[in-house]
C-alpha positions in Angstrom: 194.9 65.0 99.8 193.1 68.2 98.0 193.0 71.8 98.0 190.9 74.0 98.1 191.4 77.6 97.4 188.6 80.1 98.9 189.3 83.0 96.1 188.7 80.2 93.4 185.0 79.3 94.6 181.9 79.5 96.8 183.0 79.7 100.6 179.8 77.7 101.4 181.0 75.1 98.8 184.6 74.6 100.5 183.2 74.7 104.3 180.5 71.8 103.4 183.3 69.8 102.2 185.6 70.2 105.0 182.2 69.5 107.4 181.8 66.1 105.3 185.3 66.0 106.1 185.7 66.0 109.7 182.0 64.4 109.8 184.4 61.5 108.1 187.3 61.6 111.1 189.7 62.8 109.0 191.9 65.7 109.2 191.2 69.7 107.8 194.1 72.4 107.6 192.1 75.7 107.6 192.6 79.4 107.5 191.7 81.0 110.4 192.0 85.1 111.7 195.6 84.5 113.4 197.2 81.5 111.8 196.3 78.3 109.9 194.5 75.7 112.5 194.1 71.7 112.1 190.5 70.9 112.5 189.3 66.9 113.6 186.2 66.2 115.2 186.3 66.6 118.9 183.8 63.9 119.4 185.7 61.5 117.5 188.8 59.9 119.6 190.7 58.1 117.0 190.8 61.6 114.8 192.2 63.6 117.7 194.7 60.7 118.4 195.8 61.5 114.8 196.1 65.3 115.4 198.1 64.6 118.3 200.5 62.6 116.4 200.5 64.6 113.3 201.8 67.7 115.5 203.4 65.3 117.9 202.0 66.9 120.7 201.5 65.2 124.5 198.5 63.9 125.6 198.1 66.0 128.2 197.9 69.5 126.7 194.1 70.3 125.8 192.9 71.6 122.5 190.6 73.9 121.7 186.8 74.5 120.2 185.6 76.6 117.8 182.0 77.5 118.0 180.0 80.3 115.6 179.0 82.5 118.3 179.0 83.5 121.5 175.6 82.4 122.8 176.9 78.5 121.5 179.7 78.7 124.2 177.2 78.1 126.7 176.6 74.6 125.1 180.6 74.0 125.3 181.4 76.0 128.9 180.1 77.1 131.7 180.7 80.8 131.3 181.3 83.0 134.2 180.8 86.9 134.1 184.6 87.6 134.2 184.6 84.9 131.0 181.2 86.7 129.3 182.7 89.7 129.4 185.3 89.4 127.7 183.9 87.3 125.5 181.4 90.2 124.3 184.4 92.8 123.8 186.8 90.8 122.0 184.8 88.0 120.0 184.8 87.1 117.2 189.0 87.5 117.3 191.9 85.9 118.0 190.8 85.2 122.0 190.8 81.7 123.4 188.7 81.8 126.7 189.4 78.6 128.9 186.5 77.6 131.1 184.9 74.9 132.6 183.7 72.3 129.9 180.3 70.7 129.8 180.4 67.2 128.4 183.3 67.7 126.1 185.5 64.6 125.8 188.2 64.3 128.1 190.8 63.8 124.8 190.5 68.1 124.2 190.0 68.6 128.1 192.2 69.4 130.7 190.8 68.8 134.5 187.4 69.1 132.6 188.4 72.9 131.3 188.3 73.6 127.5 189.6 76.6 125.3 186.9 78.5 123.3 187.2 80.3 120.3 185.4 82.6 117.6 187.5 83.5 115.1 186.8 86.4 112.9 186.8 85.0 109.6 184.1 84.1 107.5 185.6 80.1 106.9 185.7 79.6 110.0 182.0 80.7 110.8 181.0 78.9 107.5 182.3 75.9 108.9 180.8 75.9 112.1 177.6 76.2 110.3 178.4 73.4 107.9 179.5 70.8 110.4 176.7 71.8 113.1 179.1 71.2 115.7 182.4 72.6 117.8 185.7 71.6 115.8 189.2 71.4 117.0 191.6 74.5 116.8 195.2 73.9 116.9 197.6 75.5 115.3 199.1 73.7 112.1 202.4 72.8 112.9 204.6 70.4 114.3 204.8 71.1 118.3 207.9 73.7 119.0 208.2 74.7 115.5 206.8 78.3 113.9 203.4 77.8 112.1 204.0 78.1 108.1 202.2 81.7 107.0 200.3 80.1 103.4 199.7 76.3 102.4 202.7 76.0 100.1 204.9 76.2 103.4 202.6 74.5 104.9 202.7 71.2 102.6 206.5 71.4 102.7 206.1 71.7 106.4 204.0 68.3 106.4 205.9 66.8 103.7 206.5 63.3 105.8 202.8 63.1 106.3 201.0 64.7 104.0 198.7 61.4 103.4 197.4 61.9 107.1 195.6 65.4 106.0 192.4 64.8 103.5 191.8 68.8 102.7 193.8 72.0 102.8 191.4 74.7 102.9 194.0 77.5 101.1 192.7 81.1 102.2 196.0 83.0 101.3 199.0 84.1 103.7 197.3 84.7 107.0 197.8 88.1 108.6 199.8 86.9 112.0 202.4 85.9 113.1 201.0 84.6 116.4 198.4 82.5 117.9 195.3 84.2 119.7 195.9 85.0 123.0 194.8 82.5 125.5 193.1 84.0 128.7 191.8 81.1 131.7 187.8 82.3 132.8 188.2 79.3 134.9 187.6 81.2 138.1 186.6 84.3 137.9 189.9 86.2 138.3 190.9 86.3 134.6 194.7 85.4 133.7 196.7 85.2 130.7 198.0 81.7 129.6 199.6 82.4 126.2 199.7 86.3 125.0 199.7 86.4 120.8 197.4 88.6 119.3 195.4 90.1 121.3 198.0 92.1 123.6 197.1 92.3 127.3 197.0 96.1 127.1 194.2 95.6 124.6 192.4 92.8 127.0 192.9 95.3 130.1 194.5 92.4 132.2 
């Protein structure tokens, strides 16, 4: 296990070695603009089996991508107009847009739909550059339980398993209490799954 803390170094430094990270199938706790997120490989089965256990969630809720930007959903989804627009308001931010998936494994699927995100903040983006490829979002907590606010809560938090996590990427308290808000693009009648962040005033829905 190592830490990493963003305000002592280069941010390029600490995304390249979470990318050799998950490019290893290991597991990254990373700052993101809501809460802290667990990051695996998508591609890599046996690393999101370990996510899954590490927060002991069931097999059958999905998990969601990051990507850098908007025009690299369309390599993830199949983006509707209902899904683009809101995507071009409120991205980067704390928005998860559900669509239909394209080739994404059926581990982080659900009935071939998969959650999108672009967080607003700059280790996440970095990342996404570094790795070259989508990465798991999660929050980083045990399933049921409130997400620890800064990496000292969240090592005690993880103290059973903290040899299951290779990296904690330490970006200071995060600014939210809540999770992005989850909206389903899957048809194109938009409708809210989970409402954090992003308030459904705000999203006009």
């Amino acid at each position: 296990m190592k830490i990493i803390r963003i305000a002592d170094g280069d941010l390029t430094t600490a995304a390249k070695e979470a990318a050799e990270a998950l490019h290893a199938g290991v597991l990254v706790v990373y700052p993101t603009d809501t809460v802290y997120g667990l990051a695996v490989n998508p591609f890599n089965p046996e690393a999101v089996e370990r996510l899954r256990k590490l927060k002991a969630r069931e097999k059958k809720k999905p998990i969601s991508v990051i990507v850098p930007s908007i025009e690299h959903i369309d390599a993830v989804a199949h983006m509707n107009d209902t899904a683009r627009t809101l995507a071009e308001r409120h991205l980067p931010g704390p928005l998860t847009l559900v669509m239909q998936g394209k080739d994404m494994p059926a581990e982080v699927t659900l009935n071939e739909a998969i959650g999108v995100r672009i967080p607003a903040e700059p280790f996440c983006i970095a990342l996404s550059e570094a790795f070259g490829h989508p990465y798991t979002t999660t929050s980083a907590n045990k399933s049921g339980h409130a997400v620890p606010e800064t990496i000292e809560a969240l090592m005690d938090h993880f103290r059973f398993d903290l040899e299951d996590i290779a990296l904690f990427i330490d970006g200071g308290p995060r600014p939210s209490r809540f999770a992005s808000t989850v909206v389903s693009c899957v048809d194109e009648t938009p409708y809210i799954l989970r409402e954090g962040a992003l308030s459904r005033e705000q999203l006009g829905l």
